[in-house]
N, C-alpha and C positions, 0 to 999 in steps of 0.2 A: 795359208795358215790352217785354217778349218780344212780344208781339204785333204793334208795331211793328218791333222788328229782324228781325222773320220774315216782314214786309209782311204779315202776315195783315190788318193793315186798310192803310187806303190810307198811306202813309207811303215816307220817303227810305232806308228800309230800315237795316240794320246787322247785327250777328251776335250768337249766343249760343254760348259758350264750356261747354264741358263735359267735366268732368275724374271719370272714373270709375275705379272699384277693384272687382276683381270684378264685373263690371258692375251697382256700382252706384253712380250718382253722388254724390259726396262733395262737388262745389265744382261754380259756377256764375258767368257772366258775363258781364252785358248791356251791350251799346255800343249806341249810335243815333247814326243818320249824322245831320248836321243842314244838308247842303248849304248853308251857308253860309260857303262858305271867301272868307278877306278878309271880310265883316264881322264872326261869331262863330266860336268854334271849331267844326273841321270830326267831330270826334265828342265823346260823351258817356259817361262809364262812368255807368253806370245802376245797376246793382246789381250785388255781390260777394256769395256767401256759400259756406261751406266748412263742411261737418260738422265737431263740436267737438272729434270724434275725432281728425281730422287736422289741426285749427288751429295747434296747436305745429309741425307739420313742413311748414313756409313754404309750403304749399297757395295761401293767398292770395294772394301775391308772386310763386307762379309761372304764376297764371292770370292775372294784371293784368301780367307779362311781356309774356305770351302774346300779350293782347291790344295790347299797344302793337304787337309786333311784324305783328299781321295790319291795325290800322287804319293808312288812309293819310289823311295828315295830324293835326295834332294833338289832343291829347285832353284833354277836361277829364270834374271829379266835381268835387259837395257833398259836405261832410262837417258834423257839427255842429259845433260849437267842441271839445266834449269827447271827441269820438269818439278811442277807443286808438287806431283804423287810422291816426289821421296820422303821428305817425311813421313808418308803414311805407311808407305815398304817398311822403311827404319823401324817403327814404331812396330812393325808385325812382326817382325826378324830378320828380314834383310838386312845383310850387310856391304859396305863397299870394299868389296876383295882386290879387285883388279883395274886398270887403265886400261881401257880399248882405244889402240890406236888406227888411225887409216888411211891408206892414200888414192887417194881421188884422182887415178890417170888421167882419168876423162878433162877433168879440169885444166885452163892454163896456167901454167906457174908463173910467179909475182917477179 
């Protein structure tokens, strides 16, 4: 994930977001570009995560801010169905556009 928004392997690059306290990081923030603007969306949040210490005091929300405001064009993220975060997506602008569906080869079927 990082490794790709840091080009460290060959990739359309993107950024990682880092929010520190005393220096030391507390919350983190992966976008990847996916140069596909007009056919998929043009970024990706990739992963969020916020020490549990600061979780109550909107850590999350101000680094997924953050990041809308530095990617250009728009952004999508997965979430599971169950995941708390949605509300808080919803609440920023996220919307539920789509159904991701999948099949699991590897699995035995029922």
């Amino acid at each position: 994930m990082a490794a790709y928004a840091m080009k460290e392997i060959p990739s359309s690059g993107g950024f990682v977001l880092v929010a520190t306290k005393e220096k030391n990081i507390v919350g983190a923030v992966v976008v990847n570009k996916t140069e596909m603007q007009g056919y998929i969306i043009e970024n990706v949040l990739v992963y969020v995560t916020v020490c549990k210490k600061y979780e109550k005091r909107e850590l999350r929300e101000k680094l997924v801010q953050r990041a809308l405001k530095i990617c250009n064009g728009d952004i999508a993220l997965h979430l599971e169905l169950n995941n708390l975060a949605k509300q808080l997506y919803e609440k920023i602008c996220f919307e539920n556009k789509y159904l991701e569906m999948r099949c699991y080869q590897s699995k035995p079927a029922n």
